[in-house]
N, C-alpha and C positions, 0 to 999 in steps of 0.2 A: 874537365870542367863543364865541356857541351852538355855530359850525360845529366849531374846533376842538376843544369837547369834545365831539361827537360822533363824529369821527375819532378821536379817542383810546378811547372806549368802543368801538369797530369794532377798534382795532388786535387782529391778529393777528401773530406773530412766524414763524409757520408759513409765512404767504402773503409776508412780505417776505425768504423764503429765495431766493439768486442762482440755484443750482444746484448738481450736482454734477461732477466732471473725474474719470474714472475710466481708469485704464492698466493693461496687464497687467503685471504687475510681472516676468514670464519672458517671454524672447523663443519666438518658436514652438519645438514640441517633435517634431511629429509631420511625417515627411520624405513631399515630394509626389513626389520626384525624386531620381535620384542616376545617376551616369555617368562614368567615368575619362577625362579627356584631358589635356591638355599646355596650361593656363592662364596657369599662371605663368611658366614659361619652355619652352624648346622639350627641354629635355633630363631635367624634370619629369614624373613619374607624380604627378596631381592627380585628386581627387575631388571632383567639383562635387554639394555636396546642398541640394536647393531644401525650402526651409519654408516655405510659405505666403507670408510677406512678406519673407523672409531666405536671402541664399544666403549659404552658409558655404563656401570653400575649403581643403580638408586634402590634406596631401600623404604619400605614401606614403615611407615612409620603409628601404630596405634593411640589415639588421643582419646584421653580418657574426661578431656572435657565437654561442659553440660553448656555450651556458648554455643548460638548458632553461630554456621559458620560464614556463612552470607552478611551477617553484621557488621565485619571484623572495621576497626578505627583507618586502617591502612589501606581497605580496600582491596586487597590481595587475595580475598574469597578464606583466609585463612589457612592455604597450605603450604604454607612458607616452610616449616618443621615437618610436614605432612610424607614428606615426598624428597628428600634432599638427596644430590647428586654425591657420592662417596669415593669412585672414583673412574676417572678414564684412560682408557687403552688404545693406544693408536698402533694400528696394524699395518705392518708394509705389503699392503696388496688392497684390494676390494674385497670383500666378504661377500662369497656367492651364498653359502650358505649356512646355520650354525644351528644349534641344537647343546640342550644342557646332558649330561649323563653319570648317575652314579653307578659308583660301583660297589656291588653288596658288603664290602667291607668298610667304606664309606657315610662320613657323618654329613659329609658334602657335595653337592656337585662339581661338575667339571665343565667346562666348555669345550665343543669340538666345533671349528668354522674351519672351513676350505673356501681358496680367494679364487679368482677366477684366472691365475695363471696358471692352478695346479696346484698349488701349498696347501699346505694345513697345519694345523698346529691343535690341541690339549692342552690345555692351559688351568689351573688351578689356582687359587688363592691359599697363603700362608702367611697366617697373621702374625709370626714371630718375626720375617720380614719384613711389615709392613713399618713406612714412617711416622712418627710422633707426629 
């Protein structure tokens, strides 16, 4: 019985803390990368921008309207539709470096990035996979 109340005079609540779990609560912000090519399909103007662990794909979007665009009601400069984000890729590693590349039988490009552990990966887009 000595022992247990000895451990108990010893208890600390500080020392039987587990740990912390800490995440960034925003995905990366600052762009390592950026380059136009043909990702998503072969007849797409796309902008591939690398973030650190996130690539984002936007695609360029042409407006065939005669509205300046500095006018707009909403104040948004107008390129709401201009420019939209289509989709993102979160990568397990940091993206040291990337580069688009086709290949001559190819109506697309492909992405090659290497992270800064050593990986890399090629990576393609296949729109029969993609979700509704």
């Amino acid at each position: 019985a000595s022992d247990n109340t000895t451990a108990n005079n010893n208890y600390n609540p500080d020392l039987n803390e587990i740990g912390h779990y800490v995440v960034t609560a925003h995905p990366p912000g600052s762009v390592f990368s950026s380059f136009k090519c043909s990702f998503l399909s072969s007849t797409s103007i796309d902008v591939v921008i690398a973030k650190s662990n996130r690539l984002e794909i936007r695609q360029f979007q042409k407006t065939t309207s005669t509205r300046s665009i500095n006018n707009d009601a909403d104040g948004n400069g107008g390129n709401d539709n201009l420019f939209p984000l289509l989709l993102t890729l979160p990568i397990n590693g940091r993206i040291l470096s990337i580069a688009p590349i086709r290949f001559p039988s190819a109506q697309r490009d492909c992405l090659f990035f290497t992270t800064e552990k050593g990986g890399y990966a090629l990576i393609s887009y296949d729109e029969s996979l993609a979700l509704a």
